[in-house]
C-alpha positions as CSV (number, residue, x, y, z in Angstrom):
1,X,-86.4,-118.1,-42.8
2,X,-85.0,-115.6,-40.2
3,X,-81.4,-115.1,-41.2
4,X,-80.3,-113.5,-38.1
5,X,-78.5,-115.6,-35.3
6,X,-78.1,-118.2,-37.9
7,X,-75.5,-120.4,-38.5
8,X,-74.6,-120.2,-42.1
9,X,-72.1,-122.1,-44.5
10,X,-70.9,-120.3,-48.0
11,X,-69.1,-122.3,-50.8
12,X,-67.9,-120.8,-53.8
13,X,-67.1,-118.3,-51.3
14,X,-64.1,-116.3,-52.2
15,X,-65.7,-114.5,-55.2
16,X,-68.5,-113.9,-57.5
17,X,-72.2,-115.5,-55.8
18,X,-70.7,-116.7,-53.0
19,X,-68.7,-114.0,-51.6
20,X,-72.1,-111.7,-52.2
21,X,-73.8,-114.4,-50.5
22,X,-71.5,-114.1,-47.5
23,X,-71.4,-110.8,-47.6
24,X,-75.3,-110.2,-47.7
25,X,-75.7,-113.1,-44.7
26,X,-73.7,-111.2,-42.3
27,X,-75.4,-107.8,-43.0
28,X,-78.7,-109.6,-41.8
29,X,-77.2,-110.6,-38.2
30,X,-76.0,-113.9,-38.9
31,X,-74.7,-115.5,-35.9
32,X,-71.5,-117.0,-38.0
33,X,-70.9,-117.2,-41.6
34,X,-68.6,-119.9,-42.9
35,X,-66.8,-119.0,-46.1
36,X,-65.8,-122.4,-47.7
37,X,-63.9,-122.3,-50.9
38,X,-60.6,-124.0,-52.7
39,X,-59.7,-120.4,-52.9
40,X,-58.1,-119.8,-49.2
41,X,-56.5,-116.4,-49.8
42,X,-60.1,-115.3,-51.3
43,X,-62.3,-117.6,-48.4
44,X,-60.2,-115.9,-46.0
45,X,-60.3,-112.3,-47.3
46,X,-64.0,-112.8,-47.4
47,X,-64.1,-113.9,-44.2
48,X,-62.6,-111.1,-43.1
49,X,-64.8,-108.6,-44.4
50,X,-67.3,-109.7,-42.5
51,X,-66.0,-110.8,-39.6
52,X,-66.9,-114.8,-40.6
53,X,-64.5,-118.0,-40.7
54,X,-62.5,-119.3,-43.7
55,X,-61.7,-123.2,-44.6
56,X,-60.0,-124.0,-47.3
57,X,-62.8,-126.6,-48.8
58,X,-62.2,-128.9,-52.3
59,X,-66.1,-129.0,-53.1
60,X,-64.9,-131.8,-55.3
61,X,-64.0,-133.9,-52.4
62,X,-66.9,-135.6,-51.0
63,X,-64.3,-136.1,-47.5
64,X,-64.0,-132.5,-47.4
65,X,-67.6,-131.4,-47.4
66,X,-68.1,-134.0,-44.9
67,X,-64.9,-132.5,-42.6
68,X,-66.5,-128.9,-43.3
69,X,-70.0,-130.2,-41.7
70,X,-68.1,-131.8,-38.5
71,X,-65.8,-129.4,-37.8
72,X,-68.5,-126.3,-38.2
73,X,-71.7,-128.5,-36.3
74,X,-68.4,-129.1,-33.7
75,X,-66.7,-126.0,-33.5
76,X,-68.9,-123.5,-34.0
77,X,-72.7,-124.5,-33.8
78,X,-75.5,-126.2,-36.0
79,X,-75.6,-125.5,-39.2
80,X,-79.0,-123.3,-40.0
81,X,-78.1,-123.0,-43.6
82,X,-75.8,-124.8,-46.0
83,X,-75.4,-122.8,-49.4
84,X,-74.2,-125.1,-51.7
85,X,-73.1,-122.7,-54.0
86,X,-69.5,-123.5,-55.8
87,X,-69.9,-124.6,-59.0
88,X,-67.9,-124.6,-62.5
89,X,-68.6,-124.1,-66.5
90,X,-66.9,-126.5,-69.5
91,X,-68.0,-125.8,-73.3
92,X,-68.5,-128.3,-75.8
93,X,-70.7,-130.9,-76.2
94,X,-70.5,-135.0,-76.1
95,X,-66.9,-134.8,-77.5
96,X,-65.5,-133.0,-74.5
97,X,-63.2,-135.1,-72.4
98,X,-64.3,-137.6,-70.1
99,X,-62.4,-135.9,-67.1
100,X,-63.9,-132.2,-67.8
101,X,-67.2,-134.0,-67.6
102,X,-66.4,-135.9,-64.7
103,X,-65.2,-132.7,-63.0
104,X,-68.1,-130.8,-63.8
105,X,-70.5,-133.2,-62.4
106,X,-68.3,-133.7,-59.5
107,X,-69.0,-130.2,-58.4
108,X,-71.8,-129.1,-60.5
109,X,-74.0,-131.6,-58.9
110,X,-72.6,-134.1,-56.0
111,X,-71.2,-131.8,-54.0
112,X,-74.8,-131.0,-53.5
113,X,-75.4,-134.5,-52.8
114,X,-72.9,-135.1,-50.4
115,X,-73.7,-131.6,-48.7
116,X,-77.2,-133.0,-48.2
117,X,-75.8,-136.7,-47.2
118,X,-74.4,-135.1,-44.3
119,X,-75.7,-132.9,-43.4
120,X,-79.8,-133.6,-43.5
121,X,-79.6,-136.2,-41.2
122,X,-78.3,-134.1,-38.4
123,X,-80.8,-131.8,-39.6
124,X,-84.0,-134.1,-39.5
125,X,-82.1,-134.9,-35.9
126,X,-82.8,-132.0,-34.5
127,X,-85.6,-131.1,-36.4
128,X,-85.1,-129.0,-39.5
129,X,-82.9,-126.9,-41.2
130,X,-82.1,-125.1,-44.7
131,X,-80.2,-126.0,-48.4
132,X,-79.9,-123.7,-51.0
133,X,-78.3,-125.2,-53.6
134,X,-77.0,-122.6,-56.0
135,X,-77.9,-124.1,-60.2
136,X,-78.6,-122.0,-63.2
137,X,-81.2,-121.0,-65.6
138,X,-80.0,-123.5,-67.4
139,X,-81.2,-125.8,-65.2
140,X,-84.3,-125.2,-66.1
141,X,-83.6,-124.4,-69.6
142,X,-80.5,-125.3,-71.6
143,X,-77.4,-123.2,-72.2
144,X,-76.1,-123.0,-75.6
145,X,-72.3,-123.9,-76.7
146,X,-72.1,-126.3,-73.5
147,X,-73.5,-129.5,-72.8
148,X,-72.0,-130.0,-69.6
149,X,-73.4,-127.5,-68.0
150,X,-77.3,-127.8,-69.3
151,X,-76.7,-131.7,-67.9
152,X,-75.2,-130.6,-64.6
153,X,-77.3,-127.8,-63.8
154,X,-80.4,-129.9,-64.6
155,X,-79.2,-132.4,-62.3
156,X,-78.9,-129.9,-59.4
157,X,-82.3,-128.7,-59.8
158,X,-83.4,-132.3,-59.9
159,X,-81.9,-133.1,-56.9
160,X,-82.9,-130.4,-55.3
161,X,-86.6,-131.0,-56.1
162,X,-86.3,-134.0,-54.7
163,X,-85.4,-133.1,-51.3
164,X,-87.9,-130.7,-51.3
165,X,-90.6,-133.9,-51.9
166,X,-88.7,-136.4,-49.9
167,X,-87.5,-134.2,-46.8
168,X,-90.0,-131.2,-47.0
169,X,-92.0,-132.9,-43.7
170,X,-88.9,-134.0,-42.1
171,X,-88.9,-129.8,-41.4
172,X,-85.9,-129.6,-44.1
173,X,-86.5,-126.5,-46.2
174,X,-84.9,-126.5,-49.8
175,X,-83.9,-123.2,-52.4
176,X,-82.4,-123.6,-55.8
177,X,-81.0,-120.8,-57.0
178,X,-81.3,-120.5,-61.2
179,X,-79.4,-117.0,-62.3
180,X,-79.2,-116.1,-65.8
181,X,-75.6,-114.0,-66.1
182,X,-74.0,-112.6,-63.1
183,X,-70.9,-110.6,-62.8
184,X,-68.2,-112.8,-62.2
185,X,-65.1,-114.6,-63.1
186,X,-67.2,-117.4,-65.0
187,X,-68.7,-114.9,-67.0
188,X,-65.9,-112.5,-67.5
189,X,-64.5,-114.0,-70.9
190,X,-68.0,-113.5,-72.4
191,X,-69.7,-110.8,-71.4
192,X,-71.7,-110.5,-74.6
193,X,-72.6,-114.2,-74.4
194,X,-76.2,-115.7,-74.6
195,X,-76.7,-116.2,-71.0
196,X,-76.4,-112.4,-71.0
197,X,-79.4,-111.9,-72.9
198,X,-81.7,-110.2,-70.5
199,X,-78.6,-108.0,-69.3
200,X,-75.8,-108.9,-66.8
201,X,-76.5,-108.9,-63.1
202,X,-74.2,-107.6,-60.2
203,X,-74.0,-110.4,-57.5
204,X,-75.0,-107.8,-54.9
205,X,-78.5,-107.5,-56.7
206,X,-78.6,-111.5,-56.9
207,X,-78.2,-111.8,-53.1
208,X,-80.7,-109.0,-52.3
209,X,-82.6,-110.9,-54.5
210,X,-82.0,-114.1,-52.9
211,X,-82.6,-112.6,-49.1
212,X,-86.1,-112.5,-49.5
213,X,-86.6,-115.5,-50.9
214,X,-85.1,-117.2,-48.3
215,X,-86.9,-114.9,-45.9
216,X,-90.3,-116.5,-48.0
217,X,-88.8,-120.0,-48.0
218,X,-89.5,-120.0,-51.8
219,X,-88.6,-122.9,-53.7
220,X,-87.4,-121.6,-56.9
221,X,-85.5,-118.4,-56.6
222,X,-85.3,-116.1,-60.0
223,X,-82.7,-113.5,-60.2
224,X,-84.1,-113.0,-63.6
225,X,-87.7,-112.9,-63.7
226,X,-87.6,-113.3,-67.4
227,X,-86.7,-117.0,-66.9
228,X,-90.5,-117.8,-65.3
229,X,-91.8,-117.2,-68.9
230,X,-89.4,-118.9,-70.5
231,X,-90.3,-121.8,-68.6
232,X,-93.9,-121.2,-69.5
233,X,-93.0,-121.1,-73.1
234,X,-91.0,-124.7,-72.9
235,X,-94.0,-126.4,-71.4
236,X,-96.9,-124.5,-73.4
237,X,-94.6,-126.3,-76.2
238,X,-92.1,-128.1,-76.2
239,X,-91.2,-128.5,-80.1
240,X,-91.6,-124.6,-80.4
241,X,-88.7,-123.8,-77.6
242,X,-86.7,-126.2,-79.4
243,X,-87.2,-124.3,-82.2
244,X,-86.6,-120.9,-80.8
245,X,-83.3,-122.7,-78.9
246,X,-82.1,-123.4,-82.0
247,X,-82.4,-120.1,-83.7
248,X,-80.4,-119.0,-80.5
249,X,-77.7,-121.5,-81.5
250,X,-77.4,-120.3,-85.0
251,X,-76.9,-116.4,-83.3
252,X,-74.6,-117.2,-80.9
253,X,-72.6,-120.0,-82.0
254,X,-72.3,-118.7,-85.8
């Protein structure tokens, strides 16, 4: 995908991913970049940076996706792009609270689904467009000390995949990004913790990264190449991983 002259939409945007996202989108020669986030005073600085437009945006609120997508397709042009990038972490496992897991899945996962309920029919309307969908390594993998996540973040890449399948000859092109750690507020209480295993990456690096990707309409996109092997190793065998999972657990959970 040709970034420049693009319309592009950022949630999550007012730190961290999104905002390097944003940042990196505009340096290509988008024509707009939309910087959505709960955060206004951070979409809007961001936006301002860059010379983009802020909403305030509750990813959480399947209404205010769906006012995002009208008022941007209205206001300023056809979404290009949709980077469905906002997203949350909750530790613990089953015994966490119904309403952290209910908030987690919210954003973890349908705010990707709603992004893509309206938005890929106006796309397939006109012929095509773009979704990354920002998940985690642990999508693909697990993450260790929170069940919430692992479940959510293996739901985005599900979903994701299956617009790929579904939409892929409709003209609709799908990413999913899957990060190990990156520098930002999520990560900022635990610096040392497991997803930080293979070192902690600047979100500058991630959206360089994620540029040329995009620029190679790649599927999967890997911050940390490390992760493709670890994905071999989980389907050369299964029981192993588990194994070496659980030696993980013991290290970093005591």
């Amino acid at each position: 995908m040709e970034l420049k002259d693009k319309v592009i939409v950022v949630t999550g945007a007012a730190s961290g991913i999104g905002r390097a996202l944003a940042q990196r989108f505009a340096a290509e020669g988008a024509k707009a970049v939309v910087c959505a986030d709960r955060d206004e005073a951070g979409a809007k600085a961001t936006a301002a940076g860059i010379g983009g437009v802020a909403f305030r945006v509750d990813v959480a609120r399947e209404d205010e996706i769906a006012g995002l997508i009208e008022t941007v397709e209205r206001d300023i042009g056809p979404i290009d792009l949709f980077c469905s990038n906002a997203g949350i972490g909750v530790g613990g496992g089953a015994e966490a609270a119904n309403a952290d897991w209910q908030r987690i899945w919210d954003i973890n996962v349908m705010a990707h689904v709603w992004a893509a309920r309206h938005l890929v029919p106006r796309m397939v309307a006109r012929g095509g467009g773009y979704l990354l969908n920002t998940a985690s390594a642990a999508g693909l993998l697990s993450q260790i000390g929170s069940a919430p996540y692992a479940v959510t973040k293996h739901a985005a890449v599900g979903l994701a995949e299956w617009l790929a399948i579904t939409h892929g000859d409709d003209g609709i092109k799908v990413s999913v990004l899957c990060p190990q750690a990156v520098r930002t507020a999520m990560t900022a209480g635990n610096p040392d913790g497991v997803a930080s295993i293979d070192g902690m990456m600047e979100p500058e690096e991630l959206a360089e990264v994620t540029v040329g990707c995009l620029e190679r309409e790649e599927f999967l996109i890997l911050p940390h190449p490390e992760v493709l092997q670890y994905m071999r190793n989980k389907t050369a065998d299964y029981g192993r991983w588990i194994g070496g999972m659980r030696k993980l657990n013991r290290q970093f959970r005591g």
